[in-house]
Backbone as a printed PyTorch tensor [residue, N CA C, xyz], in Angstrom:
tensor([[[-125.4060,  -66.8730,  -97.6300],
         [-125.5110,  -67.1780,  -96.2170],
         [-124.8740,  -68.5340,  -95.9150]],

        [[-125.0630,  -69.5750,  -96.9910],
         [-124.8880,  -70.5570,  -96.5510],
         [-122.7670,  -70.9310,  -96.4500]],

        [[-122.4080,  -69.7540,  -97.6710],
         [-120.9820,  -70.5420,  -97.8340],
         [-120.6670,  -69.1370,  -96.2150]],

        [[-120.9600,  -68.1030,  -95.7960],
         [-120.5490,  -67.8110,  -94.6140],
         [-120.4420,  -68.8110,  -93.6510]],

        [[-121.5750,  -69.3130,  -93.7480],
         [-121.5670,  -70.6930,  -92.4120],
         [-120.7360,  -71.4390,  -92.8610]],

        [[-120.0950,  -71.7150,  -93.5660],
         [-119.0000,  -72.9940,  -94.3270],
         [-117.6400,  -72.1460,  -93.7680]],

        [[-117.3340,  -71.1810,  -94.4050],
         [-116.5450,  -70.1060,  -94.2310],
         [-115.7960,  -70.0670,  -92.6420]],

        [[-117.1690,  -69.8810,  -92.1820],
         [-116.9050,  -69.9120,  -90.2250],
         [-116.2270,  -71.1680,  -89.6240]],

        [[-117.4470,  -72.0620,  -89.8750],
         [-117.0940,  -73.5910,  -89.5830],
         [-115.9340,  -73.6520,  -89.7950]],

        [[-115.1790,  -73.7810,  -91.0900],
         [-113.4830,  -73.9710,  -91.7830],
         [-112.7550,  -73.1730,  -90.2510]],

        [[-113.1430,  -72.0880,  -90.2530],
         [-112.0000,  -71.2940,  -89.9170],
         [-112.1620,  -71.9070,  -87.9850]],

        [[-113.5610,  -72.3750,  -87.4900],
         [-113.3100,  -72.4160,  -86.3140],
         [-112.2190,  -74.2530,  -86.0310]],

        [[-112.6520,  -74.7910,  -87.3110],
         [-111.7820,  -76.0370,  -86.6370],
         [-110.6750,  -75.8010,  -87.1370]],

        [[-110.2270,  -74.5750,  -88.0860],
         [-108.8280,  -74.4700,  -88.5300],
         [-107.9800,  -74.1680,  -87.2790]],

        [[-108.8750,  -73.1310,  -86.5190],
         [-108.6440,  -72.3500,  -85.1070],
         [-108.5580,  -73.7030,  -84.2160]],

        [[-109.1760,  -74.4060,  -83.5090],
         [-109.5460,  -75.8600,  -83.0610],
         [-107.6140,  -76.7160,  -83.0520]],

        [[-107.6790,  -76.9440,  -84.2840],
         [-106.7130,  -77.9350,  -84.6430],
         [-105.1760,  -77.5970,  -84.3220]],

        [[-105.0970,  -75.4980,  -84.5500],
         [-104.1020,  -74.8230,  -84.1000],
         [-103.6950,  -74.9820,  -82.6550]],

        [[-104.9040,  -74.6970,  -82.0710],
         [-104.7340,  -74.9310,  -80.3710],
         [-104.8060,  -75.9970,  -79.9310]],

        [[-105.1390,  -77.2320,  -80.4040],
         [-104.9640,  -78.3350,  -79.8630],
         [-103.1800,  -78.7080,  -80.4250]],

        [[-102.7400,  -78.4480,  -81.4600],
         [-101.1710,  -78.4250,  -81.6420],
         [ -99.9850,  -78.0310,  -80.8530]],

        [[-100.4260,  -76.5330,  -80.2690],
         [-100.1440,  -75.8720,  -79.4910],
         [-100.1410,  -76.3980,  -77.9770]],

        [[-101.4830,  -77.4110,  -77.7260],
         [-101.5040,  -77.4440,  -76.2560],
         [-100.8480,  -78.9570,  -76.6660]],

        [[-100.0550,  -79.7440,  -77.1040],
         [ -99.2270,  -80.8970,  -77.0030],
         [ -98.0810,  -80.5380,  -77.4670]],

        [[ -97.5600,  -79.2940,  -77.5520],
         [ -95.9620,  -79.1200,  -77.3680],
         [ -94.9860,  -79.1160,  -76.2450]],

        [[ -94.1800,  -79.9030,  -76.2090],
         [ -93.3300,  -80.1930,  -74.7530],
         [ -92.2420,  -79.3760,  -75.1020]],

        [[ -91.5730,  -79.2340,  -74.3890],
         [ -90.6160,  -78.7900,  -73.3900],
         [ -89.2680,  -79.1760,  -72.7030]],

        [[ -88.2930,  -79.0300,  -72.7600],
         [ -87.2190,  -79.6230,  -72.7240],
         [ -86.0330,  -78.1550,  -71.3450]],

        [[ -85.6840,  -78.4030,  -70.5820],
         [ -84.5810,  -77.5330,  -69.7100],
         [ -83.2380,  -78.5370,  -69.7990]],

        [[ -82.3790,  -77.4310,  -69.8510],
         [ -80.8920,  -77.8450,  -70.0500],
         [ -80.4850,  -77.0840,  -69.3670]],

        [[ -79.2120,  -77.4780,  -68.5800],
         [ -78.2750,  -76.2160,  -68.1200],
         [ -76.6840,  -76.6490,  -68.0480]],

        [[ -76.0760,  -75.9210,  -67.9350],
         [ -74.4150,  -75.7010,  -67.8700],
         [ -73.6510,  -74.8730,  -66.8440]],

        [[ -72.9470,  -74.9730,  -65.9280],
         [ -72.2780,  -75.0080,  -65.1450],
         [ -70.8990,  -74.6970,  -65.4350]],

        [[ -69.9830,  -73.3820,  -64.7840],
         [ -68.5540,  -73.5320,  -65.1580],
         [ -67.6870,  -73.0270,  -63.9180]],

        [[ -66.8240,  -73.6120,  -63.3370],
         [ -66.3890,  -72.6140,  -62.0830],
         [ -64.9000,  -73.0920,  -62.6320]],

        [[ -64.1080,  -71.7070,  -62.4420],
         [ -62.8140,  -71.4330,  -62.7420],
         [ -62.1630,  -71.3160,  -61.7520]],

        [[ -60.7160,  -72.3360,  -61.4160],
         [ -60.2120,  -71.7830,  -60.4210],
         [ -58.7140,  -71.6270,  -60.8840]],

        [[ -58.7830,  -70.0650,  -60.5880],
         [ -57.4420,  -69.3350,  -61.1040],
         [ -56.0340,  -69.9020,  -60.2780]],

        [[ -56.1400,  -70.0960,  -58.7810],
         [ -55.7190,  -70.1440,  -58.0950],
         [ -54.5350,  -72.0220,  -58.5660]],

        [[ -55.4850,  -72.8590,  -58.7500],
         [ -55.1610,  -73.5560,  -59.2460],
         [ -55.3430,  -74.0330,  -60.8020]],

        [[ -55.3610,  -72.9610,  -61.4740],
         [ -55.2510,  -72.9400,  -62.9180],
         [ -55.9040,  -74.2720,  -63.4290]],

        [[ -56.9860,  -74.2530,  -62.8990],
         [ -58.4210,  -75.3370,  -63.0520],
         [ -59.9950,  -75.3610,  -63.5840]],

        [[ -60.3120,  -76.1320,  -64.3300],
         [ -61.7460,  -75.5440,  -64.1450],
         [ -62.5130,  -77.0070,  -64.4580]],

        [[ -63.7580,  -76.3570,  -63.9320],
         [ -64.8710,  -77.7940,  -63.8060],
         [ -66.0620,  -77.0550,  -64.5030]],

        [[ -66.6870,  -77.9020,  -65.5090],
         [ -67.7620,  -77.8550,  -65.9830],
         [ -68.9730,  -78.9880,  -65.8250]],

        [[ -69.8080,  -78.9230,  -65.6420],
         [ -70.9280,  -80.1410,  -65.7710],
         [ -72.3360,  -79.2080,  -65.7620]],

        [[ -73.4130,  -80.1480,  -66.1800],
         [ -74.9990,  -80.0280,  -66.5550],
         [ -75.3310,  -80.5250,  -67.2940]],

        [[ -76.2750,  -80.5600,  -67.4140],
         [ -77.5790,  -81.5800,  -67.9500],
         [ -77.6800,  -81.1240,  -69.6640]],

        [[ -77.0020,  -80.2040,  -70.1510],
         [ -77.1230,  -80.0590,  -71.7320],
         [ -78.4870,  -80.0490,  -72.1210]],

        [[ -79.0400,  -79.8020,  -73.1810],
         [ -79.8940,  -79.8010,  -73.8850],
         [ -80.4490,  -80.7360,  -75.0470]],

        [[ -81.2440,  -81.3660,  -74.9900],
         [ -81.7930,  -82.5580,  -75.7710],
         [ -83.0400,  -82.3490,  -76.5380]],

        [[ -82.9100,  -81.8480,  -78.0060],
         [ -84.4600,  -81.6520,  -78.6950],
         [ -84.7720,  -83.1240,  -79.2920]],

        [[ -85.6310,  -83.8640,  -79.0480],
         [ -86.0510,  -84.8510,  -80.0070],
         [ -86.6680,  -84.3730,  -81.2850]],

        [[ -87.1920,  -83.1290,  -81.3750],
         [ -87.4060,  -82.8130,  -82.7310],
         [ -87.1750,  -81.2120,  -82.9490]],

        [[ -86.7790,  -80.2970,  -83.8030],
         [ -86.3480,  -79.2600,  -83.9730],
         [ -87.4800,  -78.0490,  -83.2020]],

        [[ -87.1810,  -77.4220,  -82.4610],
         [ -87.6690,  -76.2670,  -81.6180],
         [ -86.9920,  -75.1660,  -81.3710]],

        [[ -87.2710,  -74.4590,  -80.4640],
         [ -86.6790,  -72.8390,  -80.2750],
         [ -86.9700,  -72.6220,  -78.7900]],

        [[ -85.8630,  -71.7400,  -78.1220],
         [ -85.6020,  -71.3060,  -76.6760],
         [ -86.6190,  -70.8140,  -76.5800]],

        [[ -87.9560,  -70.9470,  -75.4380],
         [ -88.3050,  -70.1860,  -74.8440],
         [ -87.9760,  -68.8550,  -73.5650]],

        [[ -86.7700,  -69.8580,  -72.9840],
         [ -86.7510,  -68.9590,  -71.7000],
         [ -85.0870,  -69.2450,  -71.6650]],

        [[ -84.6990,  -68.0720,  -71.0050],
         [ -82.9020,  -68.3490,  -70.7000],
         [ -83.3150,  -67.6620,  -68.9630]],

        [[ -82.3340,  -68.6170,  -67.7100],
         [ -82.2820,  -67.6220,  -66.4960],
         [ -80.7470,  -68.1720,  -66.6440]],

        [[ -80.6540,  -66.8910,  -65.9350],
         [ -79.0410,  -66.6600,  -65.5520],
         [ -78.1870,  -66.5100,  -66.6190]],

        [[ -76.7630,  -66.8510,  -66.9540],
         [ -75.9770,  -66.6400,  -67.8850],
         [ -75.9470,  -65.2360,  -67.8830]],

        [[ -75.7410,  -64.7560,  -66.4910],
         [ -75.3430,  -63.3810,  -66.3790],
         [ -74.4230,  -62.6770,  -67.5290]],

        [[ -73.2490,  -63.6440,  -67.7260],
         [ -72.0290,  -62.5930,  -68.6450],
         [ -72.2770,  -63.3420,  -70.0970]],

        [[ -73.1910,  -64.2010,  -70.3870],
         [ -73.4110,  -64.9330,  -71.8900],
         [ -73.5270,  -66.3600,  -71.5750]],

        [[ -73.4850,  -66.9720,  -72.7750],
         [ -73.2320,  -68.1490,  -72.8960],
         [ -73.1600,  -69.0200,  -74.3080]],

        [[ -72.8030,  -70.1420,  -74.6270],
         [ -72.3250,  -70.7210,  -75.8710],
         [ -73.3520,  -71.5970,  -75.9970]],

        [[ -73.8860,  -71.8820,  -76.9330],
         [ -74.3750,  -73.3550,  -77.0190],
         [ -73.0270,  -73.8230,  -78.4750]],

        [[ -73.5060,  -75.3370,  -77.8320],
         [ -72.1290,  -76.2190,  -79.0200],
         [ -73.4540,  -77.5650,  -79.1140]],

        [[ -73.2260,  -78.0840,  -80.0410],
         [ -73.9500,  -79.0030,  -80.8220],
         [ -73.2820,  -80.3810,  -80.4810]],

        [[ -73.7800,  -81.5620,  -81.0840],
         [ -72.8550,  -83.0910,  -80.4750],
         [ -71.2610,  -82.9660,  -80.9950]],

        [[ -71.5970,  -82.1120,  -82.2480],
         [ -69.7030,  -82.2590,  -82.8340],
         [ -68.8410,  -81.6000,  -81.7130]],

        [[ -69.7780,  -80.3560,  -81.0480],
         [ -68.3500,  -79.8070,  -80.0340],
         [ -68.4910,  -77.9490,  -80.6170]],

        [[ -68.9000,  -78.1590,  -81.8700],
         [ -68.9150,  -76.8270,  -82.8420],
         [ -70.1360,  -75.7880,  -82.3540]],

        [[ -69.4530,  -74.5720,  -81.9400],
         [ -70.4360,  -73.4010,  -81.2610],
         [ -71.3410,  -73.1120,  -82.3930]],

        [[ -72.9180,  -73.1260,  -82.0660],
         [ -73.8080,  -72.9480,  -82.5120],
         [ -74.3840,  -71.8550,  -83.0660]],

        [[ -74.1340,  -71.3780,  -81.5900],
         [ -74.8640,  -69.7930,  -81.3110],
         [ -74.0160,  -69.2560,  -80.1380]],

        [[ -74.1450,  -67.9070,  -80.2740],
         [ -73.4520,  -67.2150,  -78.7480],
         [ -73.9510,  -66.3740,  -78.8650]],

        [[ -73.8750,  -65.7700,  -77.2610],
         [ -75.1230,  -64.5710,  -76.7250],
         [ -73.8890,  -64.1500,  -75.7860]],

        [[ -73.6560,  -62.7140,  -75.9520],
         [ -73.3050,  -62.3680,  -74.5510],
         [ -74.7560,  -61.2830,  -73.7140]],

        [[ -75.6970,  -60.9850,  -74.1880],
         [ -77.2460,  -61.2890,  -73.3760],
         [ -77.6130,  -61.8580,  -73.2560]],

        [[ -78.0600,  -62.8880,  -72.2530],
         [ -78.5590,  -64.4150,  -72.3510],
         [ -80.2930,  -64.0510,  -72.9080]],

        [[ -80.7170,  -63.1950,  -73.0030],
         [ -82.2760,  -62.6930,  -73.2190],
         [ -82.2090,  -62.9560,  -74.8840]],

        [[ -81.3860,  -62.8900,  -75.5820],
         [ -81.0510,  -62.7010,  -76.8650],
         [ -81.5800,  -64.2150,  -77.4640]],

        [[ -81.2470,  -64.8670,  -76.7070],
         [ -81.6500,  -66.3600,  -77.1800],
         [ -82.7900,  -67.1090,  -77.2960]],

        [[ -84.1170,  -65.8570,  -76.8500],
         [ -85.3390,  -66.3390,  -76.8960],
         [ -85.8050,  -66.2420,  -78.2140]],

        [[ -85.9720,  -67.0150,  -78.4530],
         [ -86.8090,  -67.0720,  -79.8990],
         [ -85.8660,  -67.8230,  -80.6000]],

        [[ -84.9030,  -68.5500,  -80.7550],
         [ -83.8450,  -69.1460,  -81.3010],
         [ -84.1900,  -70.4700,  -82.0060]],

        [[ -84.4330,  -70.2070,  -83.0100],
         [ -84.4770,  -72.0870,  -83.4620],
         [ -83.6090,  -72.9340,  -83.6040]],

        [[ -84.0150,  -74.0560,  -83.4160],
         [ -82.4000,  -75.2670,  -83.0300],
         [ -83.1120,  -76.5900,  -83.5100]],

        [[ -82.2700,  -77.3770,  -84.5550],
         [ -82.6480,  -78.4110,  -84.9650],
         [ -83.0990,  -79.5280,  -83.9910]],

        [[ -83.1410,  -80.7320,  -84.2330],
         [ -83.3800,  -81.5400,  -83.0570],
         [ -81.7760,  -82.0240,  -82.9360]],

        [[ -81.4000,  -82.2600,  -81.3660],
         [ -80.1490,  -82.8160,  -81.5550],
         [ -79.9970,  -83.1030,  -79.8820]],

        [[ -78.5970,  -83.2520,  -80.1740],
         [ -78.1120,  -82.4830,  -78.5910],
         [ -77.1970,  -81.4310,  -78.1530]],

        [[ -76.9660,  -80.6250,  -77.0810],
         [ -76.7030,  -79.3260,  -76.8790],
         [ -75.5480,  -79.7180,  -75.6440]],

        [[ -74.7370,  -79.1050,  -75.8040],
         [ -74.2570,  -78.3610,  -74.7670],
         [ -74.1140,  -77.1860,  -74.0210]],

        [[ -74.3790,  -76.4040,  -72.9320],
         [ -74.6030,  -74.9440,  -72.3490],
         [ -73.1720,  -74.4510,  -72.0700]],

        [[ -72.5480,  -73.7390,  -72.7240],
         [ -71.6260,  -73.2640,  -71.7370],
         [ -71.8530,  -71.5460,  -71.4030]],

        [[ -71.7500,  -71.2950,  -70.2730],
         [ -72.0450,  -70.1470,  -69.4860],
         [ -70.3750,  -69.6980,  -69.8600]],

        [[ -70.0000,  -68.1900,  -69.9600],
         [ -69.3120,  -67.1640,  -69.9160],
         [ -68.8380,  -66.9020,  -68.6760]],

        [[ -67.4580,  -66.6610,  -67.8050],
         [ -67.5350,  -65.9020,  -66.9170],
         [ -66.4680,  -65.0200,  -67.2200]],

        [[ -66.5230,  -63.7440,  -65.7670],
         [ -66.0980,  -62.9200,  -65.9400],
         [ -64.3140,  -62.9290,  -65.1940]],

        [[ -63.7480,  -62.0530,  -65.4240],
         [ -62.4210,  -61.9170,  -64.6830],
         [ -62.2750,  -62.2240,  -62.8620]],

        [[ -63.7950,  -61.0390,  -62.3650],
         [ -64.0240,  -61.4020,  -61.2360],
         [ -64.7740,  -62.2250,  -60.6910]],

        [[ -65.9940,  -62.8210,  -61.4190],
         [ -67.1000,  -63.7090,  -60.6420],
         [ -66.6200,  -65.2560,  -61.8670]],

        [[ -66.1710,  -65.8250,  -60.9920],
         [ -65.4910,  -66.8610,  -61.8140],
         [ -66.3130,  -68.4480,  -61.8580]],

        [[ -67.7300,  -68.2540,  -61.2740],
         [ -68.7730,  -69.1920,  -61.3170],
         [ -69.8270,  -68.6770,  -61.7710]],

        [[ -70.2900,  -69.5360,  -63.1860],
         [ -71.3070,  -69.1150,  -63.9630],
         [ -72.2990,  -70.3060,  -64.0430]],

        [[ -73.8780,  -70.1770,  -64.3790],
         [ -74.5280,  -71.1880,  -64.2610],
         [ -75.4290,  -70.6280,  -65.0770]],

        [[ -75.7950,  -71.3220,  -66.6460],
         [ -77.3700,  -71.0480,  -67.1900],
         [ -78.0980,  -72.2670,  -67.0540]],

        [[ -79.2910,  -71.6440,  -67.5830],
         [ -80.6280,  -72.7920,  -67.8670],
         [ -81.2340,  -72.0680,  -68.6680]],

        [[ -81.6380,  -72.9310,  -69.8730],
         [ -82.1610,  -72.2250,  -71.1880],
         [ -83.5080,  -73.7170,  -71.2690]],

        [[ -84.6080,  -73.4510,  -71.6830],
         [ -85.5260,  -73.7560,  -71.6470],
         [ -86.0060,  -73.5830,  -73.0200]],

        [[ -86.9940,  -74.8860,  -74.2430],
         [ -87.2190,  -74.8170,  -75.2520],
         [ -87.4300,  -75.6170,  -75.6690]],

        [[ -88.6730,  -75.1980,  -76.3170],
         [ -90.5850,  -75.6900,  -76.5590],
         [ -90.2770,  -76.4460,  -78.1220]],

        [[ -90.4650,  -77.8730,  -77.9150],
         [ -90.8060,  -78.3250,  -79.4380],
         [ -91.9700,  -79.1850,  -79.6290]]])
């Protein structure tokens, strides 16, 4: 009886210590921006990139309708998705990121935001 009660105890502050870990994980949003202009054989990129202070994984991707790239500080593609849904669950060292969104022949302005919990 007595090592059950030991047994329990262990496991409820093992449980305890999990969720208190869990409830002080932050959060980080990045996004990337690309508009192509054919017309003047131009293009503009800007956004806020992605910044892990310590190694984590995508929770959430919106938009990046036709894909998107992530590239690391060297410049060197990381990962690529042409589903932007594909990227949930993704682990990524700590670093910094760049987003680049995909576009298509006809919709020549693309915009993600990828979101991810460390």
């Amino acid at each position: 009886m007595f090592r059950i009660a030991i047994k329990t105890a262990g496991a409820a502050i093992l449980a305890t210590c999990l969720f208190a870990g869990a409830a002080w994980a932050d959060e980080v949003t990045g996004s990337g921006t690309l508009v192509m202009k054919d017309k003047f054989n131009s293009q503009t990129e800007w956004g806020s990139g992605l910044t892990l202070p310590r190694a984590g994984r995508i929770t959430r991707v919106m938009d990046g309708t036709y894909g998107f790239a992530i590239r690391d500080a060297k410049g060197e593609v990381v990962a690529d998705f042409l589903d932007p849904q594909q990227a949930v669950g993704m682990k990524l060292a700590a670093g910094n990121y760049v987003l680049d969104p995909y576009v298509c022949t006809r919709h020549r302005h693309h915009h993600v935001e990828v979101t991810a919990e460390y």
